[in-house]
C-alpha positions as CSV (number, residue, x, y, z in Angstrom):
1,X,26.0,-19.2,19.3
2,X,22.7,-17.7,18.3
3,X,22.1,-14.5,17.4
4,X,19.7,-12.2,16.9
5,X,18.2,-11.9,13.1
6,X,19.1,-8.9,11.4
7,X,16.0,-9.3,9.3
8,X,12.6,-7.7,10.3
9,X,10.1,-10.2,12.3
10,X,6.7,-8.5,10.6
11,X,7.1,-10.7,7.8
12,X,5.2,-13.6,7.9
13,X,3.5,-16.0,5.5
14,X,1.0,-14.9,3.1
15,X,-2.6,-15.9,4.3
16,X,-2.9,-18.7,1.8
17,X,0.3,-20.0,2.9
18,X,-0.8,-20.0,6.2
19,X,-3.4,-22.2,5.0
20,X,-0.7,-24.5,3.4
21,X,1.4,-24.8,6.3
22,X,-1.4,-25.5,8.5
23,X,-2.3,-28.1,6.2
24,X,0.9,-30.1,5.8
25,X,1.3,-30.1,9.6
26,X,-2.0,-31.8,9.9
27,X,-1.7,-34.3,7.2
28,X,1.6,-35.1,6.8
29,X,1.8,-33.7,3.3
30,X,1.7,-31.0,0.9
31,X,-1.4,-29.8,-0.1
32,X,-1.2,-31.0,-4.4
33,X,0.7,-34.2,-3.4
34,X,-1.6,-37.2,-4.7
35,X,-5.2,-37.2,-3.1
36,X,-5.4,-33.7,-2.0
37,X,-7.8,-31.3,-2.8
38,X,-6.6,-28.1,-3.5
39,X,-9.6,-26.1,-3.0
40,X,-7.2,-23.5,-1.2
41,X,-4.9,-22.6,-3.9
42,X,-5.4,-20.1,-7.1
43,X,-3.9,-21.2,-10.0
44,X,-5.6,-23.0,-13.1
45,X,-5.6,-26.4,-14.9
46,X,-2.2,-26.1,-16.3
47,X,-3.2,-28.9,-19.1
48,X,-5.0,-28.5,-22.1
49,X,-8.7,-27.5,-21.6
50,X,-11.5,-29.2,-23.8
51,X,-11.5,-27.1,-27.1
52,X,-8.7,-25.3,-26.1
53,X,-5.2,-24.5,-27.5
54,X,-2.5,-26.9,-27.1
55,X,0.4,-25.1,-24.6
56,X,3.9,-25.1,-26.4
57,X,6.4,-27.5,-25.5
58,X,9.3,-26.2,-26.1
59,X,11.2,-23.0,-27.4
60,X,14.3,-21.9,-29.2
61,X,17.0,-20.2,-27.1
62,X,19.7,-18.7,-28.8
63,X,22.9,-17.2,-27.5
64,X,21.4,-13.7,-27.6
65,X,18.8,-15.0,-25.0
66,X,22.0,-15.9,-22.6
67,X,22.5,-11.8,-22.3
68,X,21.2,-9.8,-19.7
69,X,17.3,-9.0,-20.4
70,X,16.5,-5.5,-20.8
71,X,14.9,-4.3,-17.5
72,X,11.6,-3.1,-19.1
73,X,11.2,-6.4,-20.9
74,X,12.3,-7.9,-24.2
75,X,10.8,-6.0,-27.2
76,X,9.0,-9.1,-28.9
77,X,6.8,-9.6,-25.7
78,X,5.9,-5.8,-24.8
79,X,4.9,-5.7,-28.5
80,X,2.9,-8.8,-28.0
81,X,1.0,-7.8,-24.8
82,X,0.6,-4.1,-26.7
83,X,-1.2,-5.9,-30.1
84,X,-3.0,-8.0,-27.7
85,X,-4.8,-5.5,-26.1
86,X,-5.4,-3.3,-29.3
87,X,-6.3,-6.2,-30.9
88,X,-9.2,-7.5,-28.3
89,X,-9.6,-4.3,-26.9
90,X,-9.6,-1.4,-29.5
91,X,-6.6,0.3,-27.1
92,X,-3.9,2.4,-28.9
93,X,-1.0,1.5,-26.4
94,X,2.4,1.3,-27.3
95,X,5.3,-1.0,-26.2
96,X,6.1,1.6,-24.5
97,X,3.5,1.7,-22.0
98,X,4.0,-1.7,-21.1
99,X,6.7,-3.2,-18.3
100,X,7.7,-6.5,-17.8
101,X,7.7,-8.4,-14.3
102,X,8.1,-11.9,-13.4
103,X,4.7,-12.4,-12.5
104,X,1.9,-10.0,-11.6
105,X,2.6,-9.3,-8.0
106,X,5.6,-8.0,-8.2
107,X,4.7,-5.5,-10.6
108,X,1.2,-4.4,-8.3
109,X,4.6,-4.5,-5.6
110,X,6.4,-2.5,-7.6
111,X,4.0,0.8,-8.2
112,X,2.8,0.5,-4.6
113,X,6.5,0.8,-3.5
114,X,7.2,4.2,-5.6
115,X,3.5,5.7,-4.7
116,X,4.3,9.7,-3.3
117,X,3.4,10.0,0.2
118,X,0.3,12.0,-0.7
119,X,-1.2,9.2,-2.6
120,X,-4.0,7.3,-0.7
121,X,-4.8,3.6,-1.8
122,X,-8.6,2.3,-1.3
123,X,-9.3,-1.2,-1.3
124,X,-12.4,-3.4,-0.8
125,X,-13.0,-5.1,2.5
126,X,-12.3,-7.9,1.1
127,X,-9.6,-8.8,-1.3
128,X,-6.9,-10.8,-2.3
129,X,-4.9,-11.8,0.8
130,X,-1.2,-10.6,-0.9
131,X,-2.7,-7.6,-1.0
132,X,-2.6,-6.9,2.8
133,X,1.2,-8.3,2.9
134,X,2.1,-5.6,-0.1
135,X,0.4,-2.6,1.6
136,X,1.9,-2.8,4.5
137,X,5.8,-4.1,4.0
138,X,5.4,-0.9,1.4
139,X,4.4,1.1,3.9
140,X,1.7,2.4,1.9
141,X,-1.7,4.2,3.6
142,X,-4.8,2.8,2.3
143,X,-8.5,2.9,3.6
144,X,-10.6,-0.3,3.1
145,X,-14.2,0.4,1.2
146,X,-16.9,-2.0,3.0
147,X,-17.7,-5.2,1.6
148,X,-21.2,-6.3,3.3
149,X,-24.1,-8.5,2.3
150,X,-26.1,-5.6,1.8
151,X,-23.7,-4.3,-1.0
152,X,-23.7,-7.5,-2.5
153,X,-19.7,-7.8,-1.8
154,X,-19.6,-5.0,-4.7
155,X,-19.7,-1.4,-3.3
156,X,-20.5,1.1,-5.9
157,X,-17.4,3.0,-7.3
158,X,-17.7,6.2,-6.1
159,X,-17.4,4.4,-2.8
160,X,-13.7,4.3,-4.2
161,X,-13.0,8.0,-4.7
162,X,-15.3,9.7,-1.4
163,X,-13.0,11.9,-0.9
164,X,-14.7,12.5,3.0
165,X,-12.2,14.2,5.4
166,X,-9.6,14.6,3.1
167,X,-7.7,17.3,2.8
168,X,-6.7,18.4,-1.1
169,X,-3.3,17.2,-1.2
170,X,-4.6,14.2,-0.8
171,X,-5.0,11.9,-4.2
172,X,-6.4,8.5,-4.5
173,X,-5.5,5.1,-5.8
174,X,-7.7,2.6,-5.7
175,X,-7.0,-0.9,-6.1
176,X,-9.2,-3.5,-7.2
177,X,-9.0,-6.9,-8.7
178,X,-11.2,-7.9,-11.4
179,X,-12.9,-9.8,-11.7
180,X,-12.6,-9.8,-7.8
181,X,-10.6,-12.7,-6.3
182,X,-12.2,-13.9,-3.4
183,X,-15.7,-12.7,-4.5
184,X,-15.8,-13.6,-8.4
185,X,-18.1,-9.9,-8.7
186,X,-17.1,-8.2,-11.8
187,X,-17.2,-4.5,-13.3
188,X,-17.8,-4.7,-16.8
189,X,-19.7,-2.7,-19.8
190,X,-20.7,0.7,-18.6
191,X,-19.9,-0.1,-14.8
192,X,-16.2,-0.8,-15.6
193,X,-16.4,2.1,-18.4
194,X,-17.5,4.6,-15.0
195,X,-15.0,3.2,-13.0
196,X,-12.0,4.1,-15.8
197,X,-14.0,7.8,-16.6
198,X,-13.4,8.2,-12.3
199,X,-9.7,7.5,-12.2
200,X,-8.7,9.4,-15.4
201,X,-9.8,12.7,-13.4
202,X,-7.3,15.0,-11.4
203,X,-6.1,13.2,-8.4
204,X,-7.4,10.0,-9.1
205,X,-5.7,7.1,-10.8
206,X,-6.3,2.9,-10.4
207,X,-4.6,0.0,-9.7
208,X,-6.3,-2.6,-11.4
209,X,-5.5,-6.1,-11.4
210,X,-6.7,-8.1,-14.3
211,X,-5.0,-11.3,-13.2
212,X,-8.7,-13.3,-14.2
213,X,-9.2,-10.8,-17.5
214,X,-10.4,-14.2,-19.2
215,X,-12.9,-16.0,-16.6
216,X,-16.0,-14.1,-17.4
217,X,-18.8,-14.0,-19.6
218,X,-17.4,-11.4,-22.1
219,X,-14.1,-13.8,-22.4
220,X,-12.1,-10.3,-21.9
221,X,-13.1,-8.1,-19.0
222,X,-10.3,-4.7,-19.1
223,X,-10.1,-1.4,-18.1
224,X,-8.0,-0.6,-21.0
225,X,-10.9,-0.6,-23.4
226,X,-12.2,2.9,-21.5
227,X,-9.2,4.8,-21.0
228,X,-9.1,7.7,-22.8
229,X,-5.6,8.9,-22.9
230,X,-3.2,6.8,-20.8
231,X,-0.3,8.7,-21.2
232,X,-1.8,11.2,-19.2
233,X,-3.1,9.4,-16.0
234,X,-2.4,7.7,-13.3
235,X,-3.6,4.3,-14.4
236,X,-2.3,0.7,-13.9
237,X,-3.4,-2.1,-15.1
238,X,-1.4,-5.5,-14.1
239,X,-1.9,-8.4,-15.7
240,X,0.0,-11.9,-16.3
241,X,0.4,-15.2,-18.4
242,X,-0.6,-17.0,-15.2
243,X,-4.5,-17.5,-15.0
244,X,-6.4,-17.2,-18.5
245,X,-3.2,-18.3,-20.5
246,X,-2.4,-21.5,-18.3
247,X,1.0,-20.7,-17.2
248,X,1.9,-19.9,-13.3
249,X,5.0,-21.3,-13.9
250,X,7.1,-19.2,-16.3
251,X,6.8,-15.8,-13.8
252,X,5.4,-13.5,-16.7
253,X,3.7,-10.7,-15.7
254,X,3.4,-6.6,-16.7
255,X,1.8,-3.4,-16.0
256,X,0.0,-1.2,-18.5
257,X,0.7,2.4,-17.6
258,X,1.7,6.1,-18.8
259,X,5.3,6.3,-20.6
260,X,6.3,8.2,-17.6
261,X,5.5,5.9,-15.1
262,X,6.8,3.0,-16.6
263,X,10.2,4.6,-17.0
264,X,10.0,4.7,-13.3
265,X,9.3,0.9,-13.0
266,X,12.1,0.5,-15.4
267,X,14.4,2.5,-13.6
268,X,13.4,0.7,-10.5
269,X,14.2,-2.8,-12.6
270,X,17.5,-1.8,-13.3
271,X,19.0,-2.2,-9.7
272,X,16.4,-3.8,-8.1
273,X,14.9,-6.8,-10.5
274,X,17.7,-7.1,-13.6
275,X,14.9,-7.9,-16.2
276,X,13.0,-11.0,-16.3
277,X,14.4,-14.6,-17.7
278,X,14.5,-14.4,-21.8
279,X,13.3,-18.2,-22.3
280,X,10.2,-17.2,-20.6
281,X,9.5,-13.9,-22.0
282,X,9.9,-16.0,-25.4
283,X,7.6,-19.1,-24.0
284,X,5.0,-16.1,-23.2
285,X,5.3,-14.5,-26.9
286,X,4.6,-17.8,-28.2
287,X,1.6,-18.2,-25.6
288,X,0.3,-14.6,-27.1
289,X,0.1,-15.6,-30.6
290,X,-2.8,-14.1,-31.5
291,X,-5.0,-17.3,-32.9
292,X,-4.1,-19.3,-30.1
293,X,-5.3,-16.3,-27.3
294,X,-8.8,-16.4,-29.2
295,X,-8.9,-20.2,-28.8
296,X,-7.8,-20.2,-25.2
297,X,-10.7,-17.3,-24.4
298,X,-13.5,-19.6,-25.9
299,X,-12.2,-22.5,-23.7
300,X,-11.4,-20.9,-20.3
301,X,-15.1,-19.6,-20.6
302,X,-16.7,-22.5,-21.6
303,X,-15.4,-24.3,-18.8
304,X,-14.6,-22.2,-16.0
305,X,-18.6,-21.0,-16.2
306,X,-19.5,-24.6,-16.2
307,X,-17.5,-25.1,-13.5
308,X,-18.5,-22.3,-11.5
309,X,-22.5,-23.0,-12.0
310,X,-22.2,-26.5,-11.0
311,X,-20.2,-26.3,-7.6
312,X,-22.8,-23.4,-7.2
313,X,-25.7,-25.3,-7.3
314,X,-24.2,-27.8,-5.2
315,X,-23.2,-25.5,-2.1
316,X,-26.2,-24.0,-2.0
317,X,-27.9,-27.5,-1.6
318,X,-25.6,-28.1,1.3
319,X,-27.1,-25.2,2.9
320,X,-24.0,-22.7,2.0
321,X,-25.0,-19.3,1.1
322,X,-23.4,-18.5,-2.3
323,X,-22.4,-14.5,-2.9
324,X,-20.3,-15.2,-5.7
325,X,-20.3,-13.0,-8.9
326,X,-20.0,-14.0,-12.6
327,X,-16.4,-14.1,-12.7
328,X,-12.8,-15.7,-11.5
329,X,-12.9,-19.4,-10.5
330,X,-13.6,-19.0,-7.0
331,X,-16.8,-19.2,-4.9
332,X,-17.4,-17.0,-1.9
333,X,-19.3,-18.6,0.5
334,X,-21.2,-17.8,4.2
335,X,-21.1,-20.9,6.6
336,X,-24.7,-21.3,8.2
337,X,-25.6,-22.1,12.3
338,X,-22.6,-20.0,13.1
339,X,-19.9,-22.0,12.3
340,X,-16.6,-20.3,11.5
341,X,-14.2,-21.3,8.5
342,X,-11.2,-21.7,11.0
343,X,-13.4,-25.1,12.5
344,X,-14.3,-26.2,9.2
345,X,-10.7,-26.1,7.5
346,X,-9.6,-28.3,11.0
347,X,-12.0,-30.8,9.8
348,X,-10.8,-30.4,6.0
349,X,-7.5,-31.2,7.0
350,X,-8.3,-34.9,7.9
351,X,-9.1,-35.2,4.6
352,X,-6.7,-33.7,2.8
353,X,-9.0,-30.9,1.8
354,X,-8.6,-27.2,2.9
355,X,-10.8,-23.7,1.5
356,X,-9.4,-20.1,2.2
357,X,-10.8,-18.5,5.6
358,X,-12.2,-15.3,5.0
359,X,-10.4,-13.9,7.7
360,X,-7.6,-14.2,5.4
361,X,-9.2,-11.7,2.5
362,X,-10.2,-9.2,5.3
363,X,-7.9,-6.1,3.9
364,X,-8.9,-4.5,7.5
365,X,-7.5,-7.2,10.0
366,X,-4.3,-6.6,11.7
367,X,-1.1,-7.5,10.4
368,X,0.5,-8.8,13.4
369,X,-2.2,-11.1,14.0
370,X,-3.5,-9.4,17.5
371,X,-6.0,-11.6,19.0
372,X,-8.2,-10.2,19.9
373,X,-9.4,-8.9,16.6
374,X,-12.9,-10.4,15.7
375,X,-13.6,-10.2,11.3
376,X,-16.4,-9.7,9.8
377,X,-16.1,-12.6,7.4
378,X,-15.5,-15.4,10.3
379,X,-17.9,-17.4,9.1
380,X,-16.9,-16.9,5.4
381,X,-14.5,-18.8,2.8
382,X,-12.8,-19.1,-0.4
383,X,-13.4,-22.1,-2.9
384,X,-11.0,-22.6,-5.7
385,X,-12.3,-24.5,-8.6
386,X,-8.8,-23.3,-10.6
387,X,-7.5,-26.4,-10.3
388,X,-9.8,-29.1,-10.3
389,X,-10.6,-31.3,-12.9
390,X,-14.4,-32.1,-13.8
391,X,-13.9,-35.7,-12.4
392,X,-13.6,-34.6,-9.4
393,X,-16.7,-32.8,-8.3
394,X,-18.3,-35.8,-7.2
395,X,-15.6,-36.5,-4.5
396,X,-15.3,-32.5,-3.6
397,X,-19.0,-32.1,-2.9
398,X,-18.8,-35.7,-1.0
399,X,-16.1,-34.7,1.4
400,X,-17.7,-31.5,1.9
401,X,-21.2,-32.9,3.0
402,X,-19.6,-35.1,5.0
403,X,-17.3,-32.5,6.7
404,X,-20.0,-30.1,7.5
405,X,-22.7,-32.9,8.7
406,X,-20.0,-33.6,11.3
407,X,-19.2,-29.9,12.1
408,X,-23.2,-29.2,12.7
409,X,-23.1,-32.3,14.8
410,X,-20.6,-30.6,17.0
411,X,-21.5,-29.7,20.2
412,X,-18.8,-26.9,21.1
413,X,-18.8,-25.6,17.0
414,X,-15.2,-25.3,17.2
């Protein structure tokens, strides 16, 4: 006998899952199975990069790690991620100001879920597509910041804190990844120093997500090396063990923040998480060790930038307009002759290739998927490089040619 679900029906797929599913329906498999190209998906090579530290093999568990974790995080890992900012960074933060979560999102999940009802989040236009999931099964209100050509995909950051027809209850929260996943733009130096001066004011704070800290120029983009006194402000800073240090896997992430509110996130922990698994908190101490992080920052950069030049030059001589900025391993790309993204992933499919619509990163779109909502970013998309090895740009950029030659040739441009 069938019966209705007690669970709620507004809670579907993640947009890049969407993607995935799409995917295996058309091919037959899943997208990473042998002779797929996972130009869809953000993670990183999770092998050794040329000149870059070995990843551990193995660690030692001892009976102590069989206990229950502690729900803030085990102490050897939030001093870690504390000495590894002070170290890079020239931050004074304590273990105390850092909490524990198995992977990034939950944590951005987490401080979303306990914002006060007067708190207002602003986001770009265009972001990361869990973003849109997390705002609204939180329930949170937040007001999208355009994202246009004419801004360059990278609105100013006042943009972030207008406080226009607001009433003065009202505070704000932006949130903002950086560098920017889809659009690679990146606040750094005295941009990213403004940014932090803005949300350490009254009624202001930030949610920034530093999942790509290591895929720039710099080889350590943060917010933390401009806050002034974090234990009186209303900044967050997430970041994980998943991108820069080559490890998706494990589930390690945390969020830098004021004493206070990570006692919250720690009394949240303690009924609604339990802690995070020892093994890997220990697998991510080892991953922190301080000669190895310097190692793995020289590598990511080196090859991530070479990575992100080449396939640059190479969609732009396919006649794709390039807006991408200088960090993250992602291109963000306009489709010419009006073509849409939704047409060209249909003609990925058939061979085993599939990008990220832009409709997907539109923080503005409905929800529920109501049809008759047009995006501005149609006609845009999301490349990963993460993943791919330098052997295979060759193929990648073949496949693509071919794929768009034949959606150009199409009469109906569907």
């Amino acid at each position: 006998m069938n019966r209705a679900s007690f669970l709620s029906d507004n809670c579907p797929p993640m947009g890049i899952y969407e993607t995935l599913y799409a995917f295996r329906d058309s091919f037959g498999q899943f997208m990473g199975s042998p002779g797929t190209h996972p130009w869809s998906q953000g993670f990183p090579l999770t092998s050794r990069l040329a000149g870059g530290p070995e990843l551990p093999g193995s660690i030692d568990v001892t009976d102590d790690d069989r206990l229950y974790p502690k729900a803030w995080g085990h102490p050897l890992l939030r001093t870690a991620i504390a000495d590894h900012y002070n170290s890079f960074y020239g931050s004074k933060i304590a273990p105390e100001n850092v909490m524990v979560f198995a992977g990034g999102r939950p944590g951005i999940y987490a401080v979303l879920a306990f914002l006060k009802k007067h708190v207002e989040v602003r986001i770009g236009n265009v972001e990361w597509p869990a973003y849109l999931d997390i705002l609204t099964q939180t329930g949170t209100n937040w007001r999208v910041v355009p994202f246009t050509k004419e801004n360059g995909f990278h609105p100013a950051n006042a943009a972030y804190f207008d406080r226009t027809g607001l009433n003065d209850k009202t505070h704000l929260l932006p949130v903002i990844s950086n560098p920017g996943n889809p659009t690679g733009h990146t606040r750094s130096g005295a941009e990213l120093a403004e940014l932090i001066a803005l949300a350490e004011q009254p009624k202001n704070g930030i949610l920034l997500d530093e999942a790509y800290e290591m895929f720039h120029a710099s080889k350590g983009v943060s917010g933390i090396r401009y806050v002034k006194d974090l234990d009186n402000s209303n900044v967050f800073l997430a970041g994980a063990c998943t991108k820069g240090l080559q490890c998706p896997g494990i589930r390690v992430g945390w969020i830098i923040a004021s004493r206070k509110n990570i006692e919250t996130l720690g009394n949240f922990s303690s009924f609604g998480m339990g802690g995070i698994s020892h093994p890997s908190q220990l697998y991510a101490v080892k991953l922190l060790e301080p000669r190895r992080v310097a190692q793995a920052r020289d590598a990511v950069e080196r090859h991530y930038s070479q990575q992100r030049q080449r396939y640059g030059e190479a969609f732009a001589s396919l006649g794709l307009c390039v807006h991408t900025g200088d960090g993250g391993f992602y291109h963000w790309l306009e489709l010419p002759d009006g073509l849409d993204a939704d047409g060209l992933n249909r003609r990925l499919f058939k061979h085993g290739a599939a990008i990220l619509k832009g409709f997907d990163c539109d923080m503005a779109r409905p929800h529920d998927k109501d049809p008759g909502y047009r995006s501005p970013y149609a006609s845009f998309f999301r490349f990963s490089f993460g993943p791919l090895l330098p052997e295979s740009f060759a193929s990648d950029i073949a496949i693509l040619r071919r794929v768009l030659g034949e959606y150009r040739a199409a009469g109906d441009k569907s």
